[in-house]
C-alpha positions in Angstrom: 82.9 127.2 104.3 86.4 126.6 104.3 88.8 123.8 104.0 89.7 123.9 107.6 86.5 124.7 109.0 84.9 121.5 106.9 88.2 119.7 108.4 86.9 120.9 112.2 82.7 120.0 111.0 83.6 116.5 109.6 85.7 116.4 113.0 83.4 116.6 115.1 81.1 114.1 113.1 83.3 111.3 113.2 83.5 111.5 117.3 79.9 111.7 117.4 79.6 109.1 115.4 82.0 107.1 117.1 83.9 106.6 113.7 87.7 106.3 115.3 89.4 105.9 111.9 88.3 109.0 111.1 89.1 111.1 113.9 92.0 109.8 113.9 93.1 110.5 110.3 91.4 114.0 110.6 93.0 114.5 114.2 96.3 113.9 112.0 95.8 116.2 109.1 95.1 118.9 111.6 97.8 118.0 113.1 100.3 118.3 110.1 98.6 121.6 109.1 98.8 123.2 112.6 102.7 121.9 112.2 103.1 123.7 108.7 101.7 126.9 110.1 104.2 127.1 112.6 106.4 126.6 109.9 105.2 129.3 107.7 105.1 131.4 110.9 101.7 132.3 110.2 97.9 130.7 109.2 97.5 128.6 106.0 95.2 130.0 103.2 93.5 127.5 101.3 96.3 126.5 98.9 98.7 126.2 101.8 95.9 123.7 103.4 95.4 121.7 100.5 99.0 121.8 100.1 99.6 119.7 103.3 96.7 117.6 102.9 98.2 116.2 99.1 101.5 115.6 101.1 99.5 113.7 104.2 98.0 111.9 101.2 101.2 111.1 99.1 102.6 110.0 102.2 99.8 107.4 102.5 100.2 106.3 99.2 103.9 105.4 99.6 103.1 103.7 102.5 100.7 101.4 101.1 103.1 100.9 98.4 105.9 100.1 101.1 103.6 97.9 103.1 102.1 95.4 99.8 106.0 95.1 99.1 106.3 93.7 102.7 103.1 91.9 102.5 101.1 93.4 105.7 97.6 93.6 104.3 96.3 94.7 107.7 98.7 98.0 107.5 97.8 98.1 103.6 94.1 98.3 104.7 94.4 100.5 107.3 96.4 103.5 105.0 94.1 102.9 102.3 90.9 104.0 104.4 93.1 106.6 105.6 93.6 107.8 102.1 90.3 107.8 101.3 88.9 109.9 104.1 92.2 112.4 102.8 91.4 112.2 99.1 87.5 113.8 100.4 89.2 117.2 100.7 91.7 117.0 97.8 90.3 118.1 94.1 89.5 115.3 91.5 92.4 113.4 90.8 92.9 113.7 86.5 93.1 110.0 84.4 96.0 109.6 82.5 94.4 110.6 79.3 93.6 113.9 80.6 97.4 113.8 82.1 99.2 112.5 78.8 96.6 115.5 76.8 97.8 118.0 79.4 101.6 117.3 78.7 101.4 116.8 75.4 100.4 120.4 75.3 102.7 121.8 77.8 105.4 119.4 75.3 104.8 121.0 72.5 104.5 124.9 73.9 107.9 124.7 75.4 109.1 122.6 72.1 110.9 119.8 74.2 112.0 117.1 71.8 113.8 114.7 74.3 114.1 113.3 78.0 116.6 116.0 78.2 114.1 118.8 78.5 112.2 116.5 80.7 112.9 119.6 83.7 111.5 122.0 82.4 108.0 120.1 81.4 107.5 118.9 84.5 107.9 121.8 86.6 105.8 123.6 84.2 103.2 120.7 84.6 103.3 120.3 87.9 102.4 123.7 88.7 99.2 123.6 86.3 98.1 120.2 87.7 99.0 120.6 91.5 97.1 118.7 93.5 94.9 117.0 90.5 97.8 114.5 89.6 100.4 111.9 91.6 103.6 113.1 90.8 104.8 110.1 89.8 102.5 109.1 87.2 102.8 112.9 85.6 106.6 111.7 85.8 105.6 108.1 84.3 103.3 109.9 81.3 105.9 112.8 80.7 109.6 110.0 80.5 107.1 108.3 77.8 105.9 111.2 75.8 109.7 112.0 75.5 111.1 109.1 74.6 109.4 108.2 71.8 
C-alpha cells in the first residue's frame, strides 16, 4: 500500500472513530499534497509525498517553537499532537550520534577542514539523510564538527 492510499485508510479511521484531531491533520496533509501536485503539474510518487509531509511537519515544529516563545501551551499542545499523527508517515528520525557519525564521514570524504566548506557538507548530507534528520540539528552537529 502506498503513502497516499495509507493517508486515505487512516482517513477514513479517524472519522469513524470520531478522532477530529486527526482528520483534521490528515484532511491537511492531503490538502498540502493535492496543492504540490498542482504544483508539479502532475501526481506525486512517493518521494514527492513524503517530501510534503517532512515540510507539513517542519512547519509544525517551528510552530511549536514560535508558540513556547509566546507562551500559549494550548497552541503548543495542539501542533504537537499534530506532529505526532505527521511523524507516523515520515521514516525514523536518526539521534545525533548517528547524525554527528554520518557527517563525520561525509567531512572527511569531501576533506572539509573548516566552517568554510560548511556548503558543500551539508548539501551532500542532506541529500543522504532527507527526511531522517531536522535540518537544523544536521546544521547544529555539522557548524560543531567544523569548528573544532
Amino acid at each position: 500500500m502506498g503513502l497516499l492510499d495509507q493517508i486515505n485508510e487512516d482517513l477514513k479511521q479517524a472519522l469513524k472513530n470520531q478522532d477530529k484531531l486527526a482528520a483534521q491533520t490528515l484532511r491537511s496533509l492531503k490538502s498540502a499534497i493535492k496543492y504540490a501536485e498542482i504544483e508539479a503539474g502532475h501526481p506525486l510518487d512517493e518521494a514527492g509525498v513524503l517530501a510534503v509531509i517532512a515540510k507539513q511537519a517542519k512547519q509544525r515544529r517551528d510552530s511549536i517553537s514560535e508558540f513556547q516563545k509566546g507562551q500559549r501551551t494550548d497552541l503548543v499542545e495542539q501542533e504537537t499532537a499534530e506532529l505526532a499523527i505527521l511523524e507516523r508517515y515520515l521514516p525514523a528520525q536518526l539521534s545525533e550520534e548517528e547524525i554527528r557519525a554520518r557527517a563525520q564521514a561525509v567531512i572527511t570524504e569531501l576533506g572539509v577542514a573548516d566552517v568554510k566548506g560548511m556548503g558543500a557538507v551539508m548539501k551532500r548530507l542532506m541529500a543522504d539523510l532527507k527526511g531522517q534528520a531536522d535540518g537544523k540539528l544536521v546544521n547544529q552537529v555539522v557548524r560543531q564538527l567544523l569548528s573544532k
